[in-house]
C-alpha positions as CSV (number, residue, x, y, z in Angstrom):
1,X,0.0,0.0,0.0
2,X,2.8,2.1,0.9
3,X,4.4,1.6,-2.3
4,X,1.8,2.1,-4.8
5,X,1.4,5.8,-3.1
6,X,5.1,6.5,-3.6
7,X,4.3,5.5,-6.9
8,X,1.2,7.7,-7.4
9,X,3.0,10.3,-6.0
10,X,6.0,10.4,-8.0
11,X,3.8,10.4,-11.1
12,X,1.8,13.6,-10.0
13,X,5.6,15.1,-9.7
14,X,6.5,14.0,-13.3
15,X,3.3,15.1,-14.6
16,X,3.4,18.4,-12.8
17,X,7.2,19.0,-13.8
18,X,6.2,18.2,-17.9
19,X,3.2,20.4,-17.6
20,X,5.6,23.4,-16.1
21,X,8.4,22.6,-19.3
22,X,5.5,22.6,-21.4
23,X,4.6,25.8,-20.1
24,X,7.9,27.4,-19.7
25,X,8.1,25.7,-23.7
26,X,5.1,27.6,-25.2
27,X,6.9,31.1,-22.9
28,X,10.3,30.8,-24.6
29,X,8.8,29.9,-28.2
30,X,6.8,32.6,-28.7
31,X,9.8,35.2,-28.2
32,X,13.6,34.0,-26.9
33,X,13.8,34.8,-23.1
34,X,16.3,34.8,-21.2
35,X,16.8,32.8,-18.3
36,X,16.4,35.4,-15.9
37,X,12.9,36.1,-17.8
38,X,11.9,32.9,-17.5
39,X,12.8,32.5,-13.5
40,X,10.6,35.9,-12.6
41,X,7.8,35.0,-14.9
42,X,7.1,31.5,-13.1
43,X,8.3,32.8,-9.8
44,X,5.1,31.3,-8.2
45,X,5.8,28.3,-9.4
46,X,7.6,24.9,-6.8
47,X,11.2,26.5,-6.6
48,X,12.9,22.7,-6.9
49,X,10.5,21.9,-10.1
50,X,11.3,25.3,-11.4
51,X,15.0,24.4,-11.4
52,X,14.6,21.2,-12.7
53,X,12.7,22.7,-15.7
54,X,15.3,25.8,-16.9
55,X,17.9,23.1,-16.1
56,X,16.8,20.5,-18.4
57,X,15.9,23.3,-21.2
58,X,19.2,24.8,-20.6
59,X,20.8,21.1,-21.7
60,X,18.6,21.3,-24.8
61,X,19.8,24.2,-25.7
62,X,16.3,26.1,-25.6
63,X,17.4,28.5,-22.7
64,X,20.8,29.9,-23.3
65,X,22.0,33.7,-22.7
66,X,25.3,33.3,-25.0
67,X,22.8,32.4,-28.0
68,X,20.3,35.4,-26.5
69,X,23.0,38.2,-26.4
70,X,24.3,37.0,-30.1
71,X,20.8,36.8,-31.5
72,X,19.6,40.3,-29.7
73,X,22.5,42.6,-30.8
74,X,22.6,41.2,-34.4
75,X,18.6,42.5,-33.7
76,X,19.7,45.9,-33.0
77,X,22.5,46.2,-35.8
78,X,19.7,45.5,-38.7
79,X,16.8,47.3,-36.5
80,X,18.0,50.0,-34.2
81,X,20.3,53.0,-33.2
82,X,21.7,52.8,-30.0
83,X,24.7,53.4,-28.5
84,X,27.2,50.4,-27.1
85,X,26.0,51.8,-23.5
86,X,21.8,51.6,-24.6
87,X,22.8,47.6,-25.9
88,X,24.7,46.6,-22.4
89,X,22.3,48.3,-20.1
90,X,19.3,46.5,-22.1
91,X,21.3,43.1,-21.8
92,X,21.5,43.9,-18.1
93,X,17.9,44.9,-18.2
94,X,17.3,41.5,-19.2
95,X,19.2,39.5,-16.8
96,X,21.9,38.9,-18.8
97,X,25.6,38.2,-16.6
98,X,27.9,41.1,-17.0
99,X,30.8,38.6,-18.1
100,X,28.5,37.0,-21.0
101,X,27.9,40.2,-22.2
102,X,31.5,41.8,-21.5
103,X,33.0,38.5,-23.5
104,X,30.7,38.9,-26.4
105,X,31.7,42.9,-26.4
106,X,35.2,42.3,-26.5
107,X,35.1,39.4,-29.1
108,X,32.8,41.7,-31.3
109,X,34.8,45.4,-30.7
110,X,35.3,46.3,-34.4
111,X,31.8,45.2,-35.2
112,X,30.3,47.0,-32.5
113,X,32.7,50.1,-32.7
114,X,31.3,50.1,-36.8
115,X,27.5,49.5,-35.6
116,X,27.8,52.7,-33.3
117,X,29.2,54.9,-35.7
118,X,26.6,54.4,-38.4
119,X,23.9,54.4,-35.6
120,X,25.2,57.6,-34.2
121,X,25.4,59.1,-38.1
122,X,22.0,57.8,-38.3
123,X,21.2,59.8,-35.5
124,X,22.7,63.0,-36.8
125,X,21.1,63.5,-40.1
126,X,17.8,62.1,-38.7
127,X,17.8,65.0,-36.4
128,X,19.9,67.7,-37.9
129,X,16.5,69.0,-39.2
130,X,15.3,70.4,-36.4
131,X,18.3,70.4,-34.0
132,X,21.8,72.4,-33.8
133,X,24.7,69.9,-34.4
134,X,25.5,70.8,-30.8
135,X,22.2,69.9,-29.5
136,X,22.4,66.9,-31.5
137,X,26.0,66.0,-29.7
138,X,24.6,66.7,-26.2
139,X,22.0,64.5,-26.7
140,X,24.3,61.2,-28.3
141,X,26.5,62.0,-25.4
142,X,23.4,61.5,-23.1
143,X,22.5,58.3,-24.8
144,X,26.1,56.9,-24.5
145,X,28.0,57.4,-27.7
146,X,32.1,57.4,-27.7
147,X,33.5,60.5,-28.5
148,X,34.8,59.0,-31.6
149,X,31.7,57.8,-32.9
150,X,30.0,61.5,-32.5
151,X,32.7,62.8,-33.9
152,X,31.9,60.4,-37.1
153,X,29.0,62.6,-38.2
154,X,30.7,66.0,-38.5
């Protein structure tokens, strides 16, 4: 007797850990998160289970904040014009370890150096409509640009 409710109950712990990957599954399909994401978005969620779950997605390769930071700065290079700064403080913003994205940063420095010029010429002639160059320079240094890339649009 005691058996057969060990057994029942380690099937309602294998049922509720597929239902919480299945769920955690359907969260991370619809947009890459990152693990952080996923960790405050089933927060409510059995702690141990929880763990079990990002670990084995984190094996399959389904959760992984490398992959993330890769796949969300190439993102930003085709979509956006941000500074270096804006891209590390939204990595940041998303959880992301500082090493991850200090790795990636180094390993990428001419790419990124490149991406941050054209963004910040971007930038400029966007604005030098209905700003003074100066205004325009104040405002790039607010938002994080190197000197050097500022210094690209003049």
């Amino acid at each position: 007797m005691i058996e057969k409710f060990a057994d029942e109950e380690k099937l309602a712990q294998l049922d509720k850990r597929e239902k919480l990957k299945t769920r955690v599954l359907k969260y991370i399909m619809f947009k890459k998160r990152t693990e952080k994401e996923v960790r405050e978005k089933f927060r409510d969620e059995d702690e141990v289970l929880l763990e079990e779950v990002i670990e084995i997605l984190k094996d399959l390769g389904y959760i992984n904040d490398v992959s993330y930071v890769e796949r969300f700065i190439d993102d930003a290079i085709n979509l956006k014009n941000l500074s270096l700064y804006e891209l590390k403080y939204k990595l940041c913003a998303k959880g992301i370890n500082r090493n991850i994205i200090d790795e990636y940063f180094s390993q990428n420095e001419d790419k990124l150096l490149d991406y941050e010029k054209k963004s910040a010429q971007n930038v400029i002639n966007k604005k030098k409509k209905t700003m003074e160059i100066e205004d325009i320079k104040l405002y790039l240094r607010k938002k994080g640009y190197k000197e050097e890339s500022i210094r690209v649009g003049e």
